[in-house]
MARTORLUM-685889 format. One line per 4 residues: number of its first residue (from 0); their letters; for each residue x, y, z of C-alpha. Coordinates in pm, 1 decimal. Each point is the difference from the previous one (the first is absolute). Example, Ala and Ser with C-alpha at 12.3 -4.5 7.8 and 13.67 -1.06 7.14 Angstrom:
residues 2
0	as	1230.0 -450.0 780.0 ~ 137.0 344.0 -66.0
//
This chain:
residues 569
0	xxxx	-2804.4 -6202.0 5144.6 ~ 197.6 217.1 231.2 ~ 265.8 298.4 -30.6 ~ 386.4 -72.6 22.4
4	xxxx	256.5 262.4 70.2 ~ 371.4 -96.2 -54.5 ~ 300.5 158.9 197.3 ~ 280.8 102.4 -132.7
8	xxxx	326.9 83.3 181.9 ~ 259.6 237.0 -120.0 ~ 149.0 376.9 -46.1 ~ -66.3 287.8 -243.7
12	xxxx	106.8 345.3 -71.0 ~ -257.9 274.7 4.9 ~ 155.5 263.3 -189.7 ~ -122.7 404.9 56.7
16	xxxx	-5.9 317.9 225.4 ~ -156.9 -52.8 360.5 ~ -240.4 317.7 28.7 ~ 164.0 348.8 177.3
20	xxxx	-219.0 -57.8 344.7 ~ 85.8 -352.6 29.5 ~ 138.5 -93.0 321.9 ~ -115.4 389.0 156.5
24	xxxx	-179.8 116.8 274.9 ~ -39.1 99.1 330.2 ~ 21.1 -366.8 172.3 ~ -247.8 -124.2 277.5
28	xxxx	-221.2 189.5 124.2 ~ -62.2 211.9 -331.6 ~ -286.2 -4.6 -220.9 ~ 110.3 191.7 -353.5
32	xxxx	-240.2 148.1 -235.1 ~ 85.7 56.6 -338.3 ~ -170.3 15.2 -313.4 ~ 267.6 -166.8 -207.8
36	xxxx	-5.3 -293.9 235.7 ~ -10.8 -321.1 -206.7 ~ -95.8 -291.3 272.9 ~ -247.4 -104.9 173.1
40	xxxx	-112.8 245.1 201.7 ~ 138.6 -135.7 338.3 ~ 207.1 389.0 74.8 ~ 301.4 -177.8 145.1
44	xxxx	241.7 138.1 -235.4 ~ -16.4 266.0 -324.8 ~ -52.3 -254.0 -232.2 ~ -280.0 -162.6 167.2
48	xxxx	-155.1 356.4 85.0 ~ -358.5 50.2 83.4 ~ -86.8 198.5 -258.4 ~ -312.2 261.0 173.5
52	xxxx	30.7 138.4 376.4 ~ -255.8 -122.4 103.8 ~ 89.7 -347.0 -38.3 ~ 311.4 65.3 200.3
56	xxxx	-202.6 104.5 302.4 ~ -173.5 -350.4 -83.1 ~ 334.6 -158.3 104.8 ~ 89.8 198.7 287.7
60	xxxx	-7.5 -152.9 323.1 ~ 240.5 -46.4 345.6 ~ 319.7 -94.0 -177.6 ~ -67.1 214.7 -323.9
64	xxxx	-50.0 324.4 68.8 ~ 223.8 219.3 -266.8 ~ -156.9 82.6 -313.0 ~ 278.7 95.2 -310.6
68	xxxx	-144.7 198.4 -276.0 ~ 185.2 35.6 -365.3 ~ -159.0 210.1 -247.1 ~ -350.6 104.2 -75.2
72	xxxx	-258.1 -296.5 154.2 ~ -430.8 56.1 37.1 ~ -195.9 -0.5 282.2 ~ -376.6 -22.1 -82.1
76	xxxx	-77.5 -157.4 319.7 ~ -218.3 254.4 257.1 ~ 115.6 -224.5 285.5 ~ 375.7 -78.1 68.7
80	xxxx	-35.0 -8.8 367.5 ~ 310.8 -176.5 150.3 ~ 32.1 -144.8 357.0 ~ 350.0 -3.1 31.9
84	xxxx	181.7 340.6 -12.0 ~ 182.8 40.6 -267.7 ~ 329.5 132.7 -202.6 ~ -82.7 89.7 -370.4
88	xxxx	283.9 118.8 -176.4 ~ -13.2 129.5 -398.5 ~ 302.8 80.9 -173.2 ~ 88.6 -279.2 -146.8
92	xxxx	44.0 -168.9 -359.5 ~ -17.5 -373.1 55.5 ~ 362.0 -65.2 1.9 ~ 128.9 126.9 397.9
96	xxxx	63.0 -300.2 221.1 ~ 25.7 318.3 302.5 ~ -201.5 305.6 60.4 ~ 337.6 209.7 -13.9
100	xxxx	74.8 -120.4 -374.3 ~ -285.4 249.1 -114.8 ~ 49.5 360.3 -177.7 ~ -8.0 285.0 207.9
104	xxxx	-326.6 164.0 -37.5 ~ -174.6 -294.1 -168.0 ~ -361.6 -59.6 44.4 ~ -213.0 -260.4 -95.7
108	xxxx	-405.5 43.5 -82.6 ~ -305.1 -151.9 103.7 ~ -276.9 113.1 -194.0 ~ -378.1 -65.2 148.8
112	xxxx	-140.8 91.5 -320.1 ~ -286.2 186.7 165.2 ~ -111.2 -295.7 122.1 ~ 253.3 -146.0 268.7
116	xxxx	134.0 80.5 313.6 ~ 327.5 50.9 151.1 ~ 250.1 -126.9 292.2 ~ -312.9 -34.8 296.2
120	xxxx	163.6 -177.8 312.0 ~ -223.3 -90.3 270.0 ~ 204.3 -188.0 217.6 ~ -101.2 -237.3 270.7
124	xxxx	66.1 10.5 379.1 ~ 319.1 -239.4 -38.5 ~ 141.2 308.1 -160.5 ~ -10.6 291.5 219.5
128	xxxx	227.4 193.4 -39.0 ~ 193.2 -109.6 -336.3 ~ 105.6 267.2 -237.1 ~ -156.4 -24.7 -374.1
132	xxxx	209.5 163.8 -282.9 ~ -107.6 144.5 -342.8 ~ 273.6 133.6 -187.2 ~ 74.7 69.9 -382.5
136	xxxx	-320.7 -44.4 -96.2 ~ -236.7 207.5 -271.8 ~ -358.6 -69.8 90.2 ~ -226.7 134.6 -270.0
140	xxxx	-331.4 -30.2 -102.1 ~ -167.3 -134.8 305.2 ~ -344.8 -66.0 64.8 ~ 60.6 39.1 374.8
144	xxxx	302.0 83.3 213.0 ~ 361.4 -65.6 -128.3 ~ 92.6 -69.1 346.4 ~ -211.4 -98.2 320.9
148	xxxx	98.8 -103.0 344.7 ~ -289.6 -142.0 233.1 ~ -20.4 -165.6 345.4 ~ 364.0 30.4 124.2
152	xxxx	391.7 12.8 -91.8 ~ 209.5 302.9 -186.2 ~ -7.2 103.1 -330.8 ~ 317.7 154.1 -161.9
156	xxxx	-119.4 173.7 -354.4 ~ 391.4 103.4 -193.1 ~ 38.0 114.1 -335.6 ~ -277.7 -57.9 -147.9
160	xxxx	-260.6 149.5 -229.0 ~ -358.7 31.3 44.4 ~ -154.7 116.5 -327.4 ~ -352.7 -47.4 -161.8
164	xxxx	-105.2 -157.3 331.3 ~ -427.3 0.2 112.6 ~ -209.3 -142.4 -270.0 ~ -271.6 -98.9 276.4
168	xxxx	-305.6 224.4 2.4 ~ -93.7 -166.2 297.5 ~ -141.2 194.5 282.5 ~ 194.9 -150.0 212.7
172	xxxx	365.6 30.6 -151.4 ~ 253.4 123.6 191.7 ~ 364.0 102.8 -47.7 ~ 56.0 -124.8 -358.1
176	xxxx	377.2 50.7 39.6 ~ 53.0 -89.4 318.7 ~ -280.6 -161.4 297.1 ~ 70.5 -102.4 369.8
180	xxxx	-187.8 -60.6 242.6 ~ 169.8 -268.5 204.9 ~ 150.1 -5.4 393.6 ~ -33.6 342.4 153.2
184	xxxx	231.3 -142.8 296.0 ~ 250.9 -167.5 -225.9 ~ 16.6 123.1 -347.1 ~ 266.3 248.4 -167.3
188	xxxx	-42.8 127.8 -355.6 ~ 305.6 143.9 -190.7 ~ -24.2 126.9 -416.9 ~ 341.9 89.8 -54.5
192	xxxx	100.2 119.7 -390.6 ~ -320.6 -36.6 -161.5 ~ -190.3 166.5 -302.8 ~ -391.8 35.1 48.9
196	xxxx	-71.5 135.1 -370.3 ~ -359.9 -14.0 -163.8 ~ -129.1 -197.0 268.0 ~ -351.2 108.6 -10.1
200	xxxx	-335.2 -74.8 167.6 ~ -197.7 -255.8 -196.3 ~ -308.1 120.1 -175.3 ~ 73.9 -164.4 -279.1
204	xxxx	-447.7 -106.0 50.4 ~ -243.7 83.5 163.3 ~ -263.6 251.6 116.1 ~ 318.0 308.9 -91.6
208	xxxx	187.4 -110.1 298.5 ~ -274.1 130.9 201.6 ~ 96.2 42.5 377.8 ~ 315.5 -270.9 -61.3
212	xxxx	253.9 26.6 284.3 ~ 341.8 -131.7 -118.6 ~ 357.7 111.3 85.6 ~ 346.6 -47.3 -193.7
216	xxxx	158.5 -99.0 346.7 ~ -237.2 -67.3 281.8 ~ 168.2 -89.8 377.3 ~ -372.6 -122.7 161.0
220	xxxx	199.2 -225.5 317.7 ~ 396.3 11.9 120.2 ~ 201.5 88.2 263.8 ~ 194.9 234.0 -238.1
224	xxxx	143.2 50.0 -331.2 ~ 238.2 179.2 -219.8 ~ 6.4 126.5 -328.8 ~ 299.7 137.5 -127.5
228	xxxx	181.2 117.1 -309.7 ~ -324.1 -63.0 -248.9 ~ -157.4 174.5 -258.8 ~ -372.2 52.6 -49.3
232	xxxx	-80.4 158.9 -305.7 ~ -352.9 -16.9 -225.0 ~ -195.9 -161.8 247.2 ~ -298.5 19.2 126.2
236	xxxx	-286.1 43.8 -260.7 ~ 127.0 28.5 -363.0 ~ -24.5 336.1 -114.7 ~ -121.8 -139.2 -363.5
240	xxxx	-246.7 -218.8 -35.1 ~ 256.8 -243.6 -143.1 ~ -186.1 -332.4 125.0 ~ -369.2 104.5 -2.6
244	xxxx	-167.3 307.7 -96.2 ~ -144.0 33.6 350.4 ~ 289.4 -48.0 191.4 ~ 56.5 314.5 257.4
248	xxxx	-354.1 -2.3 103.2 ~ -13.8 248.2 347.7 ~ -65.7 -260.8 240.3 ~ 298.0 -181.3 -75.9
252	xxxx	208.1 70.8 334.7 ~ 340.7 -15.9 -119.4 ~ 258.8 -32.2 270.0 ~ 320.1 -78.6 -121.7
256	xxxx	113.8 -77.4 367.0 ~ -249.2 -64.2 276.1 ~ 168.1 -107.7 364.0 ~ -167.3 -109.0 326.4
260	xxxx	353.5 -108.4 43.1 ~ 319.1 245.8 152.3 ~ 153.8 -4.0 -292.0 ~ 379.4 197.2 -64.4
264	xxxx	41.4 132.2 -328.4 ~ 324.1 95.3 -119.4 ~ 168.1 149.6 -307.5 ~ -332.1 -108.9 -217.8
268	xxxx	-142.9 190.0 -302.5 ~ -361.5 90.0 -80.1 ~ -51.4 156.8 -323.3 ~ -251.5 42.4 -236.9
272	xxxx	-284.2 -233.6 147.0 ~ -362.9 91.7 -27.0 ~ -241.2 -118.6 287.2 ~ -402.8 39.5 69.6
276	xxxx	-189.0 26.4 274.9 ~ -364.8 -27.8 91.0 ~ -4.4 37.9 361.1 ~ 147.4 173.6 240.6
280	xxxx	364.5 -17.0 76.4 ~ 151.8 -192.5 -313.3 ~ 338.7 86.6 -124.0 ~ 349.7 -57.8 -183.7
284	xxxx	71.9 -123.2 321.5 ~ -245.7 -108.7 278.9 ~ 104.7 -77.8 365.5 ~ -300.8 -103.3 196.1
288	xxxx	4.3 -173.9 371.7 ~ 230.4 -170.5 141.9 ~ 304.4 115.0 -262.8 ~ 154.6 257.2 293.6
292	xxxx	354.0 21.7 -26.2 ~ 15.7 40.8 -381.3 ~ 270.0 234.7 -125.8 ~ 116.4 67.0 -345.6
296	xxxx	335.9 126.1 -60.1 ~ 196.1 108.9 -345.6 ~ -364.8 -28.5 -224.4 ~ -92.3 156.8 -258.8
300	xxxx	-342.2 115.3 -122.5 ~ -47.6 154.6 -338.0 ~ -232.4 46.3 -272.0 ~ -275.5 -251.9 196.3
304	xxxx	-357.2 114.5 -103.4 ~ -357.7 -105.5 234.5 ~ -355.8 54.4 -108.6 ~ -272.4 -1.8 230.5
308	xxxx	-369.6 -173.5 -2.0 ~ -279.0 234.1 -111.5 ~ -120.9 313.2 183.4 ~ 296.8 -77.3 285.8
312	xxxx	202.0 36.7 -248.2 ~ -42.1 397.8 -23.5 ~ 155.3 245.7 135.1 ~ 14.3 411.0 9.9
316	xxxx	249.7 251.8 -12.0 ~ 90.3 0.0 331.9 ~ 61.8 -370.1 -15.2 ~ -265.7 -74.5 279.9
320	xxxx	-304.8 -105.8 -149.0 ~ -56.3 -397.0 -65.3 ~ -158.2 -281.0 129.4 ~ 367.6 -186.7 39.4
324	xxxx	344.3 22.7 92.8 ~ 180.4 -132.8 -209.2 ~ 367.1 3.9 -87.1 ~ 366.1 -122.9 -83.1
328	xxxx	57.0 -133.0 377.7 ~ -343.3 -86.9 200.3 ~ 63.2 -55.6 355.8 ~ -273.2 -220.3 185.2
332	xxxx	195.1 -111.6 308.0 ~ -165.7 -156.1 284.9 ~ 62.2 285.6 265.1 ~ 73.7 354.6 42.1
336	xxxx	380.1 -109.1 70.8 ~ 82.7 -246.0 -293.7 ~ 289.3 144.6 -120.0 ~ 106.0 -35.0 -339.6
340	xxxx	317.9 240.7 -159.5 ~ 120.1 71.4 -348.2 ~ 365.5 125.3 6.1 ~ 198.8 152.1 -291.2
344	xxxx	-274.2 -70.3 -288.0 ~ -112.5 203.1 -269.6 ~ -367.8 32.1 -103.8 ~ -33.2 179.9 -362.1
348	xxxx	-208.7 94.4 -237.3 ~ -258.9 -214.2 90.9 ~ -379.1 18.6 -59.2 ~ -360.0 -86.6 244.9
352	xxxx	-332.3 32.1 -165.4 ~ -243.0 175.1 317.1 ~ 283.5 -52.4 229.3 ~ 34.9 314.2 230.0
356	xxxx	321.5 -101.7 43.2 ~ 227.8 -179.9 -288.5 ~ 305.7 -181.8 197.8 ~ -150.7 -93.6 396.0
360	xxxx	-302.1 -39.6 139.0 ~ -12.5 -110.6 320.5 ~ -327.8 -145.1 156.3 ~ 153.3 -142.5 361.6
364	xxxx	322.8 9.9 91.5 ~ 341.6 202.7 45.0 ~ 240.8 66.8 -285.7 ~ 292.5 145.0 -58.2
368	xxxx	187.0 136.5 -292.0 ~ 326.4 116.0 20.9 ~ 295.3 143.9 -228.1 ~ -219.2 -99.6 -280.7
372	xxxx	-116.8 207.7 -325.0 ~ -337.3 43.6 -55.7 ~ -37.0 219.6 -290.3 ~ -254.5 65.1 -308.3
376	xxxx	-285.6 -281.5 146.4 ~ -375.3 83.8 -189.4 ~ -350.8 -31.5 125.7 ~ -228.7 -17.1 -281.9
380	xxxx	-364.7 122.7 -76.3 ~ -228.1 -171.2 -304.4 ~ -196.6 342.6 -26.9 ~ 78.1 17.2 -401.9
384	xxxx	-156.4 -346.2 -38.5 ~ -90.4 95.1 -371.2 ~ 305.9 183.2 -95.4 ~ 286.0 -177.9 -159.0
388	xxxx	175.0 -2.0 336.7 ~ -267.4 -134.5 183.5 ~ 237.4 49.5 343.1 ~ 130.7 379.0 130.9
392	xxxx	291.9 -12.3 259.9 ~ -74.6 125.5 290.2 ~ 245.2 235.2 144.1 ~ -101.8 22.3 399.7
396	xxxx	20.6 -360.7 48.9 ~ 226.3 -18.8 325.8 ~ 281.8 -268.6 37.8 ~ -173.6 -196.5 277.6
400	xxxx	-363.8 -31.5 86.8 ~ -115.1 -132.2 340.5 ~ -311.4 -166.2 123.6 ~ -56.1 6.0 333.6
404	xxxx	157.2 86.5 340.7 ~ 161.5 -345.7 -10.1 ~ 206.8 107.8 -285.1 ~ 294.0 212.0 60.4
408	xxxx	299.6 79.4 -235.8 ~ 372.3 186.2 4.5 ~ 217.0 135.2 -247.4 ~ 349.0 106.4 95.2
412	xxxx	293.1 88.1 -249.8 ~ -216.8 -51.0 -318.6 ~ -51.0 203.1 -316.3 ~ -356.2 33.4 -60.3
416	xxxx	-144.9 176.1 -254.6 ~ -102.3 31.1 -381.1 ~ -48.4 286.2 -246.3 ~ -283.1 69.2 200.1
420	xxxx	-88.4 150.0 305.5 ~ -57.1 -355.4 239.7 ~ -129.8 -43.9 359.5 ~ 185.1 -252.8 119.8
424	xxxx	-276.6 -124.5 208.3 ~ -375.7 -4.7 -23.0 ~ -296.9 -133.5 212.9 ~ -292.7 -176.1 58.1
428	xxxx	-259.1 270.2 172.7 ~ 81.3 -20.4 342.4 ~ 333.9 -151.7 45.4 ~ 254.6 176.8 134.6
432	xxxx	278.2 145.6 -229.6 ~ 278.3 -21.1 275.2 ~ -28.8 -361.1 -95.3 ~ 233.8 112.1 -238.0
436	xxxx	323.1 188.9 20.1 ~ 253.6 124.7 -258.6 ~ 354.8 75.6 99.4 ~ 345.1 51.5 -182.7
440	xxxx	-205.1 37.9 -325.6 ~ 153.8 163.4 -345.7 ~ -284.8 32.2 -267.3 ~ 266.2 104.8 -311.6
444	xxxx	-20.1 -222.0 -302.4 ~ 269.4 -324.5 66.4 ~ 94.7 44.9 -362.3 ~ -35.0 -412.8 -90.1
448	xxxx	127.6 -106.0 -264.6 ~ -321.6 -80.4 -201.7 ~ -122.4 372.3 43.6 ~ -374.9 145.7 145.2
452	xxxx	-64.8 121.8 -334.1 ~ 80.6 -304.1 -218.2 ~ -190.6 -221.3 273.3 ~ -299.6 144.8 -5.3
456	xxxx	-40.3 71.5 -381.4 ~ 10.8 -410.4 -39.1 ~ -186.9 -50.3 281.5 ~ -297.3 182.3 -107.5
460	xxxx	-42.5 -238.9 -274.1 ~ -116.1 -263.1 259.9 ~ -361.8 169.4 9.8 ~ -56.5 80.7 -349.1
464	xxxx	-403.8 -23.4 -24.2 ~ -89.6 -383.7 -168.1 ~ -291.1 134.9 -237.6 ~ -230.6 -246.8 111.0
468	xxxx	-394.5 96.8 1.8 ~ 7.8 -124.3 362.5 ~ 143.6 294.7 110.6 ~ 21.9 -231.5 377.7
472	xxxx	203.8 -281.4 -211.9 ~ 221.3 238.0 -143.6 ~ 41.1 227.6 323.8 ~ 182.5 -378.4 132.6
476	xxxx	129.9 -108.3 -269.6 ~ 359.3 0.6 -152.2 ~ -22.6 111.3 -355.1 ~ -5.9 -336.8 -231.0
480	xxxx	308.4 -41.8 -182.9 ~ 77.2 409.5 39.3 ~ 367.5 -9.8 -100.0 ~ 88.6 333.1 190.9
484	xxxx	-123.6 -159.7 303.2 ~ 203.1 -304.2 -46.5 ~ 315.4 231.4 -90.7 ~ -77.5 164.5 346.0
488	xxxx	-28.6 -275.2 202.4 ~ 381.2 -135.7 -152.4 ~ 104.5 335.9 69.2 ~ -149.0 -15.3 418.2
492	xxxx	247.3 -340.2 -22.4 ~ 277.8 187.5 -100.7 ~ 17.9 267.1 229.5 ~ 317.5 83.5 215.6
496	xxxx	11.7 153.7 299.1 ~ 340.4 89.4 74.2 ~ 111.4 345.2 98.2 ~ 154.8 263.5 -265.0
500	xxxx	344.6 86.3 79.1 ~ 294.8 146.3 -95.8 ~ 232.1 -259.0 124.6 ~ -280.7 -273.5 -68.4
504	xxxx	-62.5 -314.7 101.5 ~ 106.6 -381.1 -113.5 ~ -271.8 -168.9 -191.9 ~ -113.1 -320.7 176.2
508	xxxx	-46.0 -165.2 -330.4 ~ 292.8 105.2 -213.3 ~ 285.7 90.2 243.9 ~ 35.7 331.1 -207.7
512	xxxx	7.1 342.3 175.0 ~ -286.5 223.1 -106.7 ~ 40.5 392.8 110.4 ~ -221.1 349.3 -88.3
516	xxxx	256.3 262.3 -79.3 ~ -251.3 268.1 164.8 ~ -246.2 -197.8 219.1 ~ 54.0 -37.2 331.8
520	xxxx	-283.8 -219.8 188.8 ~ -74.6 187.9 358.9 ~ -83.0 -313.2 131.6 ~ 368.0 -91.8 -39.2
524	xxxx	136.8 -49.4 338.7 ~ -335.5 138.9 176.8 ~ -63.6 -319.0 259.0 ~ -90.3 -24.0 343.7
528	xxxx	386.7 95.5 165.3 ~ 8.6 -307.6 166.1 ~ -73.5 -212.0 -240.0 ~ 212.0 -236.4 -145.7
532	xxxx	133.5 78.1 -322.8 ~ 335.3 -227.8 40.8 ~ -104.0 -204.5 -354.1 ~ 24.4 322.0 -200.7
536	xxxx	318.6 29.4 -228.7 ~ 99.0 385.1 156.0 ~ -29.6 -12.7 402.8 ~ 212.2 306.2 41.6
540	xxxx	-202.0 239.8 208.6 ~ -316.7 -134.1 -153.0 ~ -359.4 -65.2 87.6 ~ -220.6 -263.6 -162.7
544	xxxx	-214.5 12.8 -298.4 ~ -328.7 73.4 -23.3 ~ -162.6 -264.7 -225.1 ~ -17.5 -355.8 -80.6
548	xxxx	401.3 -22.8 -98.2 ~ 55.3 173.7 377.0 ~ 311.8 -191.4 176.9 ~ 51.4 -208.1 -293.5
552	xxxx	331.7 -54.3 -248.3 ~ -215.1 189.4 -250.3 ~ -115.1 291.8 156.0 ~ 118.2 323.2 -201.8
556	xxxx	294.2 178.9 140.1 ~ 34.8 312.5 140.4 ~ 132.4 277.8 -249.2 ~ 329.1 163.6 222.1
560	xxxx	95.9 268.2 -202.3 ~ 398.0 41.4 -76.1 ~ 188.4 149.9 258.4 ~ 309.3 222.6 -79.0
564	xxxx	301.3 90.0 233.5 ~ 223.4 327.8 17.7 ~ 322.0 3.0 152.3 ~ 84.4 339.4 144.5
568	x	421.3 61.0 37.4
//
């Protein structure tokens, strides 16, 4: 006995609705993923979309290098290492046959549910100096970096979010946002439009995050890179324990930016992020060898809070005593002459733990600050360690703190000051204060717009004493699930920094005009002469701005007070 088949010619009518993506995509060349794909999995079109990320990198090779993303698709894979450089685009629904049919502002998600990785492009030699894109793209909950480059090529980072990022309690993770360390002869960097929000270090295990060294954006090896127009804000080390109950332990050094890269950073926020440090020289921001040549321009730092590691984290009245220096900015250049600038930025309100100085601290190199605002910064002391503020501001700390006699710094046209009498600079024993000059300086209040008083009030909520038994535990800890804290930390993300006015300024957000009927700023036209201030809406026998919105379409205006005439016959 055998099988028979019979054939039978002829036509018949399928009746029904062909599905919405049928007959979309992006053509040869693109690999889609898509949840709602309903094929087999080969990513040539929507409707045959791979349905993960990681099993688009699976497909990438010489002739298929564009990955399209539609929607919200997993990544639970810890290695998605590609070999091709790459252009991963989100923003998309499953129904564009072009990248120019999405919505403006769309974004699509890949989540690593605290198990996967990101976009991690290691290209080969063939490649060397091929551009890779990531744009409109939400990475959250990633065990490791959202985005990595290695080994060679550029890396363009545009509007996209970084949130949630650095499950890994790894010794050994690094920049959980963003990692390079590729080319130092060949690679550029650029994060244009981005949102770094909640990205913390991952302690989510282990021995309390004891001595972990991770950073939110961490520039190891490059030839240069930029950052511009991105937001930072609530990263670092959560402020409550929201993931484990130990998670803040001291040693955790919390960079949210570390560069051994010249990086240029322009018109970027930093607000409300809480780092650690254990030893010396750990920051908000940490420039160490080989990152001369960094400037930032137009930033903003407010409401950004640091704690220290153990007995270096103390310090006196006089803001000198402590085993460490750290602060807001470390400096940790390779020679006496790196330079590295900050122009037109505001630093505000924020907080060290056994820093002797809260914003700079400069361990080798030369810096410069200029027509900037440096105003209300606190040191703080854990004397009251049983109280129920376990942490005391501390009123001497200066603005800048230097090392050694291969440290220099200069102000020149700043405000610096707080309610509070400051030193701008102190010293290590020995070095030489002409190391540091002052000139063009005012030291009256720049009247922000969120004001001393209200900022600090919040702000002190940030130490409030955890009632632990380990009186050590709770010195380092962030209160568990303290709602006042949490309100406080919402509040650091919220500040603004513009200048009161009478004739006010345009809000960058809304478009609307916001003015003070009887505040006028004095850091209103108070710039460096010769600086440029041709972006400002009133040139007309001006000066520029002190102050992050300095030379910009937002800065506040001048208040010229109504003239009158009188004709005489």
């Amino acid at each position: 006995a055998g099988t028979q088949s019979d054939t039978v010619d002829g036509d018949c009518t399928v009746d029904g609705e062909l599905p919405p993506a049928w007959g979309k995509g992006g053509g040869e060349g693109v690999i889609h993923v898509w949840a709602g794909g309903q094929g087999t999995c080969g990513g040539t079109n929507w409707l045959d979309a791979v349905r993960d990320y990681a099993s688009a990198v699976k497909l990438v090779d010489a002739n298929h290098r564009t990955i399209w993303i539609a929607g919200t698709v997993p990544c639970t894979v810890k290695d998605t290492t590609s070999a091709f450089p790459l252009v991963v685009l989100g923003g998309f629904t499953g129904l564009e046959c072009a990248a120019d049919e999405r919505q403006p502002g769309a974004k699509s998600v890949i989540d690593g549910q605290t198990l996967g990785a990101g976009v991690m492009i290691a290209q080969s030699a063939s490649y060397p100096y091929d551009a890779s894109t990531i744009s409109d793209i939400v990475f959250t909950n990633m065990y490791v970096s959202a985005a990595s480059l290695s080994s060679r090529g550029m890396l363009n980072l545009v509007n996209c979010t970084i949130t949630r990022c650095g499950w890994d309690d790894s010794d050994g993770a690094r920049g959980c946002g963003l990692y390079v360390d590729a080319s130092s002869t060949d690679t550029r960097v650029l994060v244009s439009n981005c949102v770094f929000d909640a990205t913390y270090k991952g302690i989510a295990g282990g021995s309390d995050g004891y001595q972990f060294s991770h950073q939110v954006v961490y520039l190891k090896t490059a030839k240069e890179a930029t950052i511009a127009d991105t937001v930072f804000t609530g990263c670092g080390v959560a402020r409550v324990s929201e993931w484990n109950s130990t998670r803040g332990r001291e040693k955790t050094e919390g960079d949210v930016l570390e560069s051994a890269v010249p990086v240029t950073v322009e018109r970027c926020s930093f607000r409300g992020n809480v780092f650690t440090a254990h030893n010396a020289g750990h920051g908000l921001i940490r420039l160490t060898s080989g990152s001369a040549g960094t400037a930032f321009r137009n930033c903003e730092f407010t409401g950004n809070v640091g704690q220290a590691y153990s007995n270096g984290g103390t310090c006196s009245a006089d803001g000198k005593a402590g085993t460490y220096a750290d602060a807001l900015i470390v400096v940790e250049g390779g020679a006496a002459a790196d330079a590295y600038s900050f122009d037109s930025c505001t630093f505000a309100y924020n907080t060290t733990e056994g820093g002797r100085a809260p914003v700079f601290s400069v361990f080798k190199g030369a810096v410069s600050v200029n027509n900037s605002i440096v105003w209300a910064n606190y040191g703080l002391t854990n004397t009251a360690q049983t109280s129920a503020y376990a942490w005391k501001l501390v009123q001497g700390a200066s603005a800048a703190f230097l090392k050694s006699a291969d440290a220099s710094i200069a102000f020149d046209y700043c405000l610096v000051g707080g309610p509070y009498d400051l030193p701008v600079t102190c010293f290590e024993d020995g070095v030489d204060p002409s190391l540091a000059t002052a000139t063009h300086l005012l030291t009256a209040d720049p009247l922000l717009v969120t004001s001393t008083a209200d900022a600090l009030s919040r702000l002190r909520f940030f130490f409030r004493y955890g009632g632990s038994s380990d009186s050590f535990q709770a010195r380092y800890h962030f209160a568990n699930g303290d709602a006042g804290l949490a309100a406080a930390g919402e509040f650091a993300k919220s500040f603004v920094s513009h200048l009161r006015g009478r004739s006010g300024y345009t809000d960058e957000t809304t478009g609307e005009l916001v003015t003070f009927r009887r505040q006028e700023s004095p850091a209103i036209d108070a710039g460096d002469p010769a600086a440029d201030f041709s972006r400002e809406p009133v040139q007309r026998d001006g000066r520029l701005n002190l102050g992050c919105w300095g030379n910009t379409p937002w800065a506040t205006r001048r208040f010229d007070a109504p003239g009158a005439l009188l004709f005489i016959r």
